[in-house]
Every structure is written in C-alpha cells, then in structure tokens.
LOTORMI-713024 format. One line per 5 residues: number of its first residue (from 1); their letters; for each residue x, y, z of C-alpha. Coordinates in nm, 4 decimals. Layout:
N
NUM) a) X Y Z | ...
//
This chain:
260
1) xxxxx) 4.7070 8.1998 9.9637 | 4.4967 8.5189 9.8883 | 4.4441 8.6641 9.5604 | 4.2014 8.8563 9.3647 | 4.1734 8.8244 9.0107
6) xxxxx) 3.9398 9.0630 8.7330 | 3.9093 9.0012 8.4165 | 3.6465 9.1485 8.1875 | 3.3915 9.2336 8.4233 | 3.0914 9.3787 8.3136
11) xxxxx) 2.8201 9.4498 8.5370 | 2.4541 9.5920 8.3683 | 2.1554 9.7407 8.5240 | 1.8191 9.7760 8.4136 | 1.6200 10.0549 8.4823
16) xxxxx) 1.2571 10.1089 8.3564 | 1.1559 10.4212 8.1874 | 0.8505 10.4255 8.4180 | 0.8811 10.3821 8.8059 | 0.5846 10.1738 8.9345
21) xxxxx) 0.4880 10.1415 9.2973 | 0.0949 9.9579 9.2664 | 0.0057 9.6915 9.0976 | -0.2384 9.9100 8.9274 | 0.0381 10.0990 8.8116
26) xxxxx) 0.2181 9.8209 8.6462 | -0.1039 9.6865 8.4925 | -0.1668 10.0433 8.3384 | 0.1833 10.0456 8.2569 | 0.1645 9.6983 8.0604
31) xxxxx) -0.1467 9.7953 7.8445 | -0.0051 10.1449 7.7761 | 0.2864 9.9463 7.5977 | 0.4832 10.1381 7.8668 | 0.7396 9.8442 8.0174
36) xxxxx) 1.0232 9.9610 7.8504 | 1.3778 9.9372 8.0311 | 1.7035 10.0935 8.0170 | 2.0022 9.9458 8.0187 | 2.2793 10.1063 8.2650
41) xxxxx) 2.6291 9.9910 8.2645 | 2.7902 10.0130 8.6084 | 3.1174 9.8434 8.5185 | 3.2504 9.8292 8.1301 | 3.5592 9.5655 8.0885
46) xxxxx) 3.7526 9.6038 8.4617 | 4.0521 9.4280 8.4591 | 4.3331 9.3847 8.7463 | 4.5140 9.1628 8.9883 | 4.5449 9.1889 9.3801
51) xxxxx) 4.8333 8.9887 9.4300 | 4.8771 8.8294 9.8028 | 5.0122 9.1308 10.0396 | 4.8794 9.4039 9.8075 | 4.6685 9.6855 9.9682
56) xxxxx) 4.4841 9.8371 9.6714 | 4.2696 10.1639 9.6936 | 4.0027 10.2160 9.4547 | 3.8604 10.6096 9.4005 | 3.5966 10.7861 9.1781
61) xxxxx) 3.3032 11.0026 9.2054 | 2.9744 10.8778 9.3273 | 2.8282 10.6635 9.0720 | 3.1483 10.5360 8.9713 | 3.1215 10.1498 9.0113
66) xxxxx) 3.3219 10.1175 9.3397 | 3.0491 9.9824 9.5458 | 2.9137 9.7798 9.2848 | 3.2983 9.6166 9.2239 | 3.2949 9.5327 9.5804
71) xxxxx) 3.0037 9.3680 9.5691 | 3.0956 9.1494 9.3368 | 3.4144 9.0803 9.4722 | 3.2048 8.9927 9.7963 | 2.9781 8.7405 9.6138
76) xxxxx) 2.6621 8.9585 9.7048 | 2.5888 9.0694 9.2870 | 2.6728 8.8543 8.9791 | 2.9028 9.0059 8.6979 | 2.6947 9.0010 8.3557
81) xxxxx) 3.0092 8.9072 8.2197 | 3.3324 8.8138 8.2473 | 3.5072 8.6389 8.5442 | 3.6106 8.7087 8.9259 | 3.8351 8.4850 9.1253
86) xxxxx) 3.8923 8.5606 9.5232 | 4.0895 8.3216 9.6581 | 4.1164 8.2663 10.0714 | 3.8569 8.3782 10.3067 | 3.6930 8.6675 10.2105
91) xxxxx) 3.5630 8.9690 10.4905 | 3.3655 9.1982 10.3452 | 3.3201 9.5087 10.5005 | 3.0781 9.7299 10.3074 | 2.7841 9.8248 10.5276
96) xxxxx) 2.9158 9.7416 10.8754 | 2.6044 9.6119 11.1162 | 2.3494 9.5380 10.8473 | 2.3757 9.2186 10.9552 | 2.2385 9.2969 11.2821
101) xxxxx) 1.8991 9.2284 11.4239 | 1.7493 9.5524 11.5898 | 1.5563 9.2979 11.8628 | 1.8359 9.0673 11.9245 | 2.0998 9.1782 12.2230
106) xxxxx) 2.4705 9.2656 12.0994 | 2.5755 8.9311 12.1625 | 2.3378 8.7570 12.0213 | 2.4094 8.9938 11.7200 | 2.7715 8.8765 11.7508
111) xxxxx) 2.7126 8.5457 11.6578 | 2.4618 8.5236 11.4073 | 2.6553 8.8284 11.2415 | 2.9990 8.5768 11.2423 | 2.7849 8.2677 11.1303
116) xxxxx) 2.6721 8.4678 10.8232 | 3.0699 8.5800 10.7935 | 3.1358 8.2315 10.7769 | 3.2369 8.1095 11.1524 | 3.0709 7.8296 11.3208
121) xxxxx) 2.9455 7.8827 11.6793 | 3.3098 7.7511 11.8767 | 3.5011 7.9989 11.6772 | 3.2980 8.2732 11.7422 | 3.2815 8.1708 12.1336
126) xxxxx) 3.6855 8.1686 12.1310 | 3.6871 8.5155 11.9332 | 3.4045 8.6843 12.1888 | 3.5857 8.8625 12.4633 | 3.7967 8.9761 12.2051
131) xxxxx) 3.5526 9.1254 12.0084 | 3.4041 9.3195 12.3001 | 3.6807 9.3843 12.4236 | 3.8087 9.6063 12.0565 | 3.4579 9.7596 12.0350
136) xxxxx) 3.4326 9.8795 12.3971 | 3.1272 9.7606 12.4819 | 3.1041 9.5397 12.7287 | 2.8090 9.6645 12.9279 | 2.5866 9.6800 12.6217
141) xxxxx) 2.6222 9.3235 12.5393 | 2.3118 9.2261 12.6551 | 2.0958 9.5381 12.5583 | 1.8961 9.4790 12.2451 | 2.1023 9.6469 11.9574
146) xxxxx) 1.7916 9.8697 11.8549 | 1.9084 10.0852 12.1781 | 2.2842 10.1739 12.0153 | 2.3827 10.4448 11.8744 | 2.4745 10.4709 11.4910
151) xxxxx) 2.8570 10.4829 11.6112 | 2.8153 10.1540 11.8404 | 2.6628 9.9360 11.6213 | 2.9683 10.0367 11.3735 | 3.2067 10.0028 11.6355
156) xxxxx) 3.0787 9.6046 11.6841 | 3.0487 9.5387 11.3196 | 3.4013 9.6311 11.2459 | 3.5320 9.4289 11.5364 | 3.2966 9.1095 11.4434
161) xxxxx) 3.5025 9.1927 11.0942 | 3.8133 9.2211 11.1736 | 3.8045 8.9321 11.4283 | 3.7531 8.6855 11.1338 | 4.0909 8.6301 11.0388
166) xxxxx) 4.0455 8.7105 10.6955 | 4.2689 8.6589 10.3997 | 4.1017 8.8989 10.1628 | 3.9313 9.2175 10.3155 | 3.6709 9.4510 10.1006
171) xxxxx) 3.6504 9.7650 10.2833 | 3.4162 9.9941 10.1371 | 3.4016 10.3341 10.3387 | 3.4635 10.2396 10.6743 | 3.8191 10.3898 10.7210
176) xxxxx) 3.6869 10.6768 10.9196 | 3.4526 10.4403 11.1650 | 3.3334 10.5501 11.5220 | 3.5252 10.8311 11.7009 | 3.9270 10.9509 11.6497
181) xxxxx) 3.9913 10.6954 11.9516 | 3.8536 10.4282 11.7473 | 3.9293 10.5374 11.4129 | 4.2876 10.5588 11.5150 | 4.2499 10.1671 11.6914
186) xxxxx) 4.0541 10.0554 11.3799 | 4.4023 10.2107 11.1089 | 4.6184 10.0175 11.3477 | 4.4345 9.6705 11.3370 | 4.4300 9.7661 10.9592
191) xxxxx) 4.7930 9.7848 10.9309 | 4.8474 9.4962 11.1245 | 4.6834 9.3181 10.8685 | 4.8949 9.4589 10.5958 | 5.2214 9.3659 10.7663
196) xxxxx) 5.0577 9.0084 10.7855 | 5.0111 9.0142 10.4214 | 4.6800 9.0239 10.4064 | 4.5262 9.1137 10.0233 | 4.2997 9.4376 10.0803
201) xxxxx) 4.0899 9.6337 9.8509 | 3.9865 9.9288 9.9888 | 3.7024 10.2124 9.8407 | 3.7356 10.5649 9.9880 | 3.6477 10.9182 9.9559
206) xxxxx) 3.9060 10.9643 10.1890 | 4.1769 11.0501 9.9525 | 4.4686 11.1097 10.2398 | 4.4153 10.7690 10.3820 | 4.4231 10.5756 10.0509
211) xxxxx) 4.7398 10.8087 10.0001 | 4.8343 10.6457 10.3171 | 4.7104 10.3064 10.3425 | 4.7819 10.2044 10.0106 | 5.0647 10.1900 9.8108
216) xxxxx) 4.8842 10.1210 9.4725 | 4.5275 10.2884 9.3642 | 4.2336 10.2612 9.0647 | 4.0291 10.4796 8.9780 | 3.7219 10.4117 8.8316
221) xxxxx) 3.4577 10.6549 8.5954 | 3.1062 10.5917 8.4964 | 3.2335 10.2702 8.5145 | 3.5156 10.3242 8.3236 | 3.8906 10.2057 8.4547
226) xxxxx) 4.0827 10.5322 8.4124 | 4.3705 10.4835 8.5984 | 4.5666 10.1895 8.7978 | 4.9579 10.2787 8.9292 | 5.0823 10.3793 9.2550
231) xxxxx) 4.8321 10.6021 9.5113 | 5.0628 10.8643 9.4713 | 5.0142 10.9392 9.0999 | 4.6335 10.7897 9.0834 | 4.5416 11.0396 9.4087
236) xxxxx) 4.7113 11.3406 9.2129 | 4.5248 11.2527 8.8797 | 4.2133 11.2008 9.0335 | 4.2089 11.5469 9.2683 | 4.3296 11.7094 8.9169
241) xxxxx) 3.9977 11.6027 8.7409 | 3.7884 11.6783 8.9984 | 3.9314 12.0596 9.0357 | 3.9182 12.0786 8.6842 | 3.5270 11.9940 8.6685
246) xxxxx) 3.4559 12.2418 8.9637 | 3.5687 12.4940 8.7711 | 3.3831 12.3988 8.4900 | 3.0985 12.4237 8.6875 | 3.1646 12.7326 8.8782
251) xxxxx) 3.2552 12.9270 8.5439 | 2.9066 12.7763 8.4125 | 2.7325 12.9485 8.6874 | 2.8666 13.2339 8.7025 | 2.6669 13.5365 8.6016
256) xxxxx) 2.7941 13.6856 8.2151 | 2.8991 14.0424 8.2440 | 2.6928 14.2672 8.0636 | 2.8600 14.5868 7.8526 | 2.7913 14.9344 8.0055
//
C-alpha cells in the first residue's frame, strides 16, 4: 500500500533582519537590540491526497514551496503545522548524489548511499550489477567519485534510486538527468514504475513532461495552493499566468513615448 496524505500543512521560516557571519557580529547585533526575525511562510494550509497509482506533478515559480513540500514529504524538514502521512517505502529523489562521499570510490558510494536510502548491505549486494549496469559505469566503479563528472555522479544517484524498489517516489527536478540517451532510459524506468502503480510526486520546470508524465498536476504560489485538476488544465493555467506577468513586466520596462 502507498499513499500520501496532506492536510493543513504549514511550513514557517525565520529569517533575521540582520545577516551575521562573526561572532562579533552577533554580539554587536545582541547589544544593538538588533536580533529581530522575520517570519516567512513557505507553505500556507496545503491540502491533497496521492492515492496508490497516482503520478502527481507539482509546478510554480521559484520560491513557490515545491522543494520545501518535498522535503517534508521526504522526512528531511518538519511541518510547523498540520499533518503528513506517506505510507510504503519512500525514495526521495531531490538532490541526486549528495549522498556521495567525494573520497570514497563509486562503489563504495553505492552502498553507503542505499544504507542511508534504507537497504541493508545483502540487498544492496543483490541490486549492484544492476545498478552499474543502468548508470553505465562500470569502469569507474572503483575511481574515487571526486574524479566524475557532474553528469556521472547523477547518472549513479538516479540508478542507486530507482533500484530501491520504492513505493512512493519524490522526484524533484531530475526528469531531464544525464544525456538524451539517459534521459530517455531514466522516462522509461519512470514509466515502468507508473504501470506498476507506484504513487509519484513529481516537481518540474519542465512543463511538457509533467504534461506527459502526469495525468493530474498542483500548482503552488508563494506558498499558496492555486490549482489541483488534471495536467492538462493546471499546465495551461499556469503558462497563462506566467505570460501574463511577462508582459507586465515587459510593458513596465518599456520606455514611455514622449509627445513631439
């Protein structure tokens, strides 16, 4: 059984009105009477179900929540109120390879990156030609990952990921990983998942693949819930606002005509 259930979720930040960076900063900063803080809402009263085989996209401008919503979801923030239930094993994929040590070899970096996904050392040792095998990179193994690429060390996080037979995945902007080989390979093991049933939540900028991908979006506002129905209509709504501020902007820049 895999489910994800919202309800109420608020999620607040504090920011102070003074950034700090020595100690005799802060000390100034404390006798000054100068320690005030601001409060910053990243997610005001989000509500919805992911129901078991549901792929869900979620959309919005930078600063939206979207990140922060997965990371709740993925047990790495706390809500400041309200409640979150994910059901069935949970793979989060929101910074692919930050898990990795840069002085550790890739497959060393394979299985301390599974143990901290939540597989013991057997399962990982069953899963490991498999997982080289989808990343394509077989005779790096045993290089220290600090020699990769950017591209490789995505490449292995995403197969570590996907190699965890999840029942929930959290996929925060990783739909376009590696190369068009392997972003192509990477949508396929996606979909497999979907036909399996799997319940996905997925945050993209990507607006075509969402379109794609999923058949049901949300889109999300200075923390605000604007919008949840199908892709379709959420993806139209959403490109809609954003031409509609662009022009905003562009008419707000443009230079006033004088009279002759």
């Amino acid at each position: 059984m895999s489910r994800i259930e919202v309800r109420d979720l608020w999620k607040r930040y504090r920011r102070p009105h003074q950034r700090v960076s020595t100690l005799k900063e802060a000390l100034l900063a404390f006798f000054r009477g100068q320690t005030g803080y601001e409060e910053f809402w990243a997610l005001r009263s989000i509500s919805f179900t992911v129901e078991p085989g549901e792929v869900v996209g979620v959309v919005g401008p930078n600063g939206s929540g979207k990140s922060t919503l997965l990371a709740i979801l993925a047990r790495v923030l706390v809500p400041t109120r309200g409640t979150v239930r994910v059901e069935g094993r949970v793979c989060p994929m929101l910074e692919l390879g930050t898990g990795f040590h840069p002085d550790l070899t890739g497959r060393e970096n394979v299985y301390l990156n599974a143990s901290l996904l939540g597989l013991n050392r057997r399962e990982t040792r069953d899963r490991y030609g498999a997982i080289v095998e989808f990343a394509e990179l077989a005779e790096f193994m045993e290089a220290p990952v600090k020699t990769y690429s950017s591209g490789m060390v995505v490449r292995l996080g995403f197969s570590v990921a996907v190699h965890l037979d999840p029942d929930v995945l959290l996929i925060d902007e990783v739909l376009g990983v590696g190369d068009e080989h392997f972003q192509h390979k990477s949508f396929e093991r996606l979909m497999e998942f979907k036909q399996q049933g799997k319940t996905i939540l997925v945050v993209s900028h990507e607006l075509n693949a969402i379109g794609r991908f999923c058949e049901r979006a949300i889109w999300l506002d200075h923390g605000h819930m604007m919008m949840d129905s199908t892709s379709d209509q959420v993806v139209q709504k959403y490109r809609s606002a954003v031409e509609e501020v662009e022009r905003a902007a562009a008419q707000a820049k443009a230079p006033h005509a004088h009279p002759v």
